[in-house]
C-alpha positions in Angstrom: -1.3 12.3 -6.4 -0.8 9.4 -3.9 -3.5 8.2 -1.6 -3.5 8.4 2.2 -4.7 5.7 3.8 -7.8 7.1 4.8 -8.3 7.9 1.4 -8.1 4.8 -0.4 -10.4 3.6 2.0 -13.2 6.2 1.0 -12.4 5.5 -2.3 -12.9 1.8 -2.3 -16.4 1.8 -0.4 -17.0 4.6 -3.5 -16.3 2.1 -5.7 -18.6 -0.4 -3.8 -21.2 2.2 -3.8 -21.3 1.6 -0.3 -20.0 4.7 1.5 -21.5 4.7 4.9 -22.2 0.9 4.8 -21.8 -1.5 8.2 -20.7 -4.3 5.8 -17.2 -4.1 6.0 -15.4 -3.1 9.0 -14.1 0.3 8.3 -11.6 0.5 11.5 -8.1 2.1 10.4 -5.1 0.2 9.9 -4.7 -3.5 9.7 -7.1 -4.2 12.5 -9.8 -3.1 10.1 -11.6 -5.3 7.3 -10.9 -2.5 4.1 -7.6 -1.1 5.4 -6.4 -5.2 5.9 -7.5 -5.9 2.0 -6.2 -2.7 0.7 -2.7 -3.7 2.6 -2.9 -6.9 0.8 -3.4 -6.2 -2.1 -0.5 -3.0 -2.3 1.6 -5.6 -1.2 0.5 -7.9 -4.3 0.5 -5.5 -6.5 4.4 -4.3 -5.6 5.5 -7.9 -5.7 3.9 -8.4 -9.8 5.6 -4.8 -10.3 9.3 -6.2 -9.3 8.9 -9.4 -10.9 8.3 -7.2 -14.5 11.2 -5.1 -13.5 13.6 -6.3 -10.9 15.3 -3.2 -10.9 12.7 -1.4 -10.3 13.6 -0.4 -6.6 17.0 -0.9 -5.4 18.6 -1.1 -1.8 21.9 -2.0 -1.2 22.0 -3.0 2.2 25.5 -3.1 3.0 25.2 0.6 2.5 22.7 0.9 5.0 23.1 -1.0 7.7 26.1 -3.1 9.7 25.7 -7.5 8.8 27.2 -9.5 10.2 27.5 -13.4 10.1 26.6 -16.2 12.3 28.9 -18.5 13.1 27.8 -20.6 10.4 28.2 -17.8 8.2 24.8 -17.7 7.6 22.2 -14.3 7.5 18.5 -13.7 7.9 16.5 -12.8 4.9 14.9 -10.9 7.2 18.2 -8.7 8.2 18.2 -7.2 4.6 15.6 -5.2 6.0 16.2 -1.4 6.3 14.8 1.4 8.0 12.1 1.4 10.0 8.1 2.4 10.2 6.7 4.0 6.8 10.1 4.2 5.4 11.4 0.9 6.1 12.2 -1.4 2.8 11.4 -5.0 3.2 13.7 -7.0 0.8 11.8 -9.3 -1.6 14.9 -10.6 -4.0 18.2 -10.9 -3.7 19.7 -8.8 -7.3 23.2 -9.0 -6.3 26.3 -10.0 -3.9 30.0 -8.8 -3.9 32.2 -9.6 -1.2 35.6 -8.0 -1.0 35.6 -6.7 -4.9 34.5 -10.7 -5.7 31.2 -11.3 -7.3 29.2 -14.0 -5.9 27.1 -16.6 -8.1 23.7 -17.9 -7.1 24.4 -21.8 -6.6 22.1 -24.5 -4.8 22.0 -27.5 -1.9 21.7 -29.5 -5.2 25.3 -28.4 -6.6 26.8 -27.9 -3.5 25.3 -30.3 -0.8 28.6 -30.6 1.3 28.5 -26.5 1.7 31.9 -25.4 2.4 34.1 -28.2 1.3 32.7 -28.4 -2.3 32.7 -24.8 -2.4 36.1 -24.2 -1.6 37.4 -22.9 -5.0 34.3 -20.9 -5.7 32.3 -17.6 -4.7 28.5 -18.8 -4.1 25.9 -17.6 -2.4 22.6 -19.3 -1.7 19.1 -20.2 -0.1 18.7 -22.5 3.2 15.5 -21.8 4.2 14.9 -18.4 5.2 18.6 -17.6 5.8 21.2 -16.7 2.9 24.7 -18.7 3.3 28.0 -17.5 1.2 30.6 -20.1 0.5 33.1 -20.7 1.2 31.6 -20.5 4.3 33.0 -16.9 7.0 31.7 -17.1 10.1 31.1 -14.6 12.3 31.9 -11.9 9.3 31.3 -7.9 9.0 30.3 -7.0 5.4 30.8 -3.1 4.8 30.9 -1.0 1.6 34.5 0.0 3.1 35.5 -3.7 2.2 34.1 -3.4 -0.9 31.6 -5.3 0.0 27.9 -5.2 -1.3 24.2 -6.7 -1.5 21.8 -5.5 -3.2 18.1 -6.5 -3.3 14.8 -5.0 -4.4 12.2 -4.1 -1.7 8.7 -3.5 -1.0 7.5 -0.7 0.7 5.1 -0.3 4.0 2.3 -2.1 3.4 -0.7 0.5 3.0 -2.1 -0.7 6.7 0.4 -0.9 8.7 1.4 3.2 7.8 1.5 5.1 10.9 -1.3 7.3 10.4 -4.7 7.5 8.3 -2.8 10.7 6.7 0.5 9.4 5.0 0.6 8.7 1.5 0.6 5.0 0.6 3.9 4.1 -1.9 2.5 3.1 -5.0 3.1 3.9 -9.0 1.6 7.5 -9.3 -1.3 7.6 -12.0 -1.8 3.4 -11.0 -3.8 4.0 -7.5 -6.9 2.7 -8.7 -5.5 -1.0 -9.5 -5.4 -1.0 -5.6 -8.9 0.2 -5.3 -10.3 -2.4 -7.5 -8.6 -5.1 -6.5 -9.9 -4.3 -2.9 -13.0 -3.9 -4.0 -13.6 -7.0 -5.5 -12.2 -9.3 -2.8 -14.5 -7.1 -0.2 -17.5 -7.7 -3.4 -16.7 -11.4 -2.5 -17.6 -11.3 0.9 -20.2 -14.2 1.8 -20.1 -14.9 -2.5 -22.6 -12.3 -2.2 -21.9 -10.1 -5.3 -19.6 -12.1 -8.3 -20.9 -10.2 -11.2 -19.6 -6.6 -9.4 -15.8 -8.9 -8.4 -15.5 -9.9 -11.9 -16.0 -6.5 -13.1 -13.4 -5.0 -10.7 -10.5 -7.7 -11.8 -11.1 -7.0 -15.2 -10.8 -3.1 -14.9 -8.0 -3.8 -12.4 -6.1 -6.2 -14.7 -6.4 -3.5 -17.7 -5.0 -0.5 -15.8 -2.2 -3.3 -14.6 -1.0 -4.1 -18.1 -0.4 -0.7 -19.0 1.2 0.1 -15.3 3.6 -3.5 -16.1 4.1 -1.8 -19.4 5.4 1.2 -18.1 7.6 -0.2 -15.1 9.2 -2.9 -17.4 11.7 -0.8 -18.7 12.9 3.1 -17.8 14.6 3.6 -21.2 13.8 3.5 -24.8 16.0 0.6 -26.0 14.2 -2.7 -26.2 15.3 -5.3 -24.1 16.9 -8.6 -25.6 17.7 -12.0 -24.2 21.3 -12.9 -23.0 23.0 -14.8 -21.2 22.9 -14.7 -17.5 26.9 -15.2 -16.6 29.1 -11.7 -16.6 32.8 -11.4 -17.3 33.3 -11.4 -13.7 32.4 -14.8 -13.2 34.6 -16.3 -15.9 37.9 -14.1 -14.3 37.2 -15.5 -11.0 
């Protein structure tokens, strides 16, 4: 069963042997030396789960919430955000992009450095900075599911200490809680290089528990996976 935050924090200063200890600063939430860490490190350890599964958690935002673009035709990374507090869903990659039934391919400043003009006869979307542009370039632009439109991106949860309260459950793996717990413990171990032997010993126990976790998350179904090309049928239709 998933941890509340107040309980992964007993559970790391267990693991510390330090229950009842002034080391650390126990404080709750992310004001608070072992609720920081643990927030850290759930965040960490999400990020190395989607990047052995990408599919692991889907959002498609377009579906959740109204974008709209500038009038550069440009959108935060930041707006494929959705929902709010414990439940919002923090995008981390971009899986995905369809406007108006057309598939859109991931391009580059490299391949397309005049934007819109050497885009003109192609569906791209990509990177500048912390924004996402689509060419050719729609300013000012409502993308809704009723347009066929969608975007779809995996997501991180709530970090573990930023959760409301000390009581709701922290989103993690069920059965993988205690990669969190050692990891947290050995970067709190570290404190002042104080105790290396007892940090090692957490990453390795942390780093086996994590291969079998990655193991599991890599794939849902039974069928091995094989490598292909990257390009769809869409792409070649137009």
């Amino acid at each position: 069963m998933s941890a509340t935050q107040s309980q992964m924090q007993t559970r790391v200063l267990r693991r510390l042997d330090a229950t009842g200890s002034s080391r650390w600063d126990t404080t709750a939430g992310s004001t608070g030396e072992i609720d920081r860490t643990v927030g850290f490190v759930h965040w960490r350890e999400w990020k190395r789960i989607l990047n052995a599964n990408r599919h692991f958690r889907l959002n498609n935002v377009v579906a959740a919430t109204t974008l709209t673009t500038t009038g550069s035709g440009t959108l935060s990374f930041s707006s494929f955000d959705t929902g709010t507090g414990d439940s919002k869903k923090f995008a981390y990659r971009i899986i995905t992009f369809m406007r108006e039934g057309h598939n859109y391919s991931q391009g580059s400043i490299e391949e397309y450095p005049e934007g819109g003009e050497s885009a003109a006869q192609s569906r791209i979307w990509m990177q500048q900075g912390q924004t996402f542009l689509f060419l050719p370039v729609e300013a000012s632009i409502t993308l809704a599911v009723a347009n066929n439109d969608n975007l779809w991106v995996n997501w991180v949860p709530q970090r573990a200490d930023v959760l409301a309260t000390a009581g709701v459950a922290i989103d993690f793996p069920e059965g993988y809680e205690e990669i969190i717990e050692y990891e947290a413990a050995a970067l709190l171990a570290a404190k002042g290089g104080a105790e290396t032997d007892e940090t090692s010993y957490f990453k390795v126990m942390a780093e086996e528990m994590r291969a079998d976790m990655l193991q599991d998350v890599s794939r849902m179904a039974a069928k091995p996976l094989y490598m292909r090309y990257s390009d769809m049928a869409l792409e070649w239709g137009g």
